[in-house]
C-alpha positions in Angstrom: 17.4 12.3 -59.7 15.3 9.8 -57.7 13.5 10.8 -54.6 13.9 8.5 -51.8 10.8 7.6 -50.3 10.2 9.2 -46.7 10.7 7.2 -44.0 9.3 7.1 -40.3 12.0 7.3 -38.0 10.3 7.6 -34.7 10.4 5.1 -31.6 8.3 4.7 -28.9 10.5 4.0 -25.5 9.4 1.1 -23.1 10.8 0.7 -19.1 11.0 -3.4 -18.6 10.4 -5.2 -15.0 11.3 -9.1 -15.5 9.9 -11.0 -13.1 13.7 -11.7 -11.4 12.8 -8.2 -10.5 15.9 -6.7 -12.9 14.8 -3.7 -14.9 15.7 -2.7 -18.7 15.0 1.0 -19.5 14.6 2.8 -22.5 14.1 -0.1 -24.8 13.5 1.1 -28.5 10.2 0.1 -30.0 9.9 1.6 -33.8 6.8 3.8 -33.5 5.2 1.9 -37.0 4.7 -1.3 -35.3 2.5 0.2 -32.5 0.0 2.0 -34.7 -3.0 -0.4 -34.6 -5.4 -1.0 -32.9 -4.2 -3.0 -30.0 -2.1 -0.2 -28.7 0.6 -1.0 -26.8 0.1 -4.4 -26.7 2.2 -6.0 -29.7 5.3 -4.3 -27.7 5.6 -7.3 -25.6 6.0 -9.7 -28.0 8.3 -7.3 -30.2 10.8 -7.0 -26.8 10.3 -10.6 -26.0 11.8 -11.4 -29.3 14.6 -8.8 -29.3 15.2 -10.9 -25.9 15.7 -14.0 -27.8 17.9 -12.6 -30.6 20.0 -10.4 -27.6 20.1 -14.1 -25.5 21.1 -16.1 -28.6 24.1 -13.9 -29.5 25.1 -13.3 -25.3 24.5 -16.9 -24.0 22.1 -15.8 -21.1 18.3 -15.7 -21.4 16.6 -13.4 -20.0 13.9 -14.1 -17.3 9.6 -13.5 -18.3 8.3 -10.3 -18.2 6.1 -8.7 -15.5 5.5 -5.3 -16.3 5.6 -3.2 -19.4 5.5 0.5 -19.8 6.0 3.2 -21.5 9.4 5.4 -20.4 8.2 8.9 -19.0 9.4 12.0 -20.6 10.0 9.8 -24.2 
């Protein structure tokens, strides 16, 4: 019997403010793309394209970003 490797299923939760002022909460970051150095940084870029893909399949773009930050509690 093969043993499946073990995987990493943890997420790191981020609160979105575009700058139209609408908010997004609780968007889903997996945890294995934040574990550089940089921090929290690459989460930007990693929402900004999960924009794209959400505004290619829905029609309507979303605005820039303003702020990012982590949900509280998460």
């Amino acid at each position: 019997m093969a043993r499946k490797k073990p995987t990493d299923n943890a997420f790191v939760f981020f609160d979105i403010t575009y700058e139209d002022g609408t908010l997004s909460s609780n968007r889903k970051i997996a945890s294995a793309e934040l574990l550089g150095l940089e921090g929290d940084s690459p989460a930007k870029s990693l929402i900004e394209a999960q924009d794209r893909k959400i505004a290619a399949m829905s029609g309507t773009p979303r605005g820039p970003i303003r702020v990012i930050a982590r949900s509280p509690g998460q």
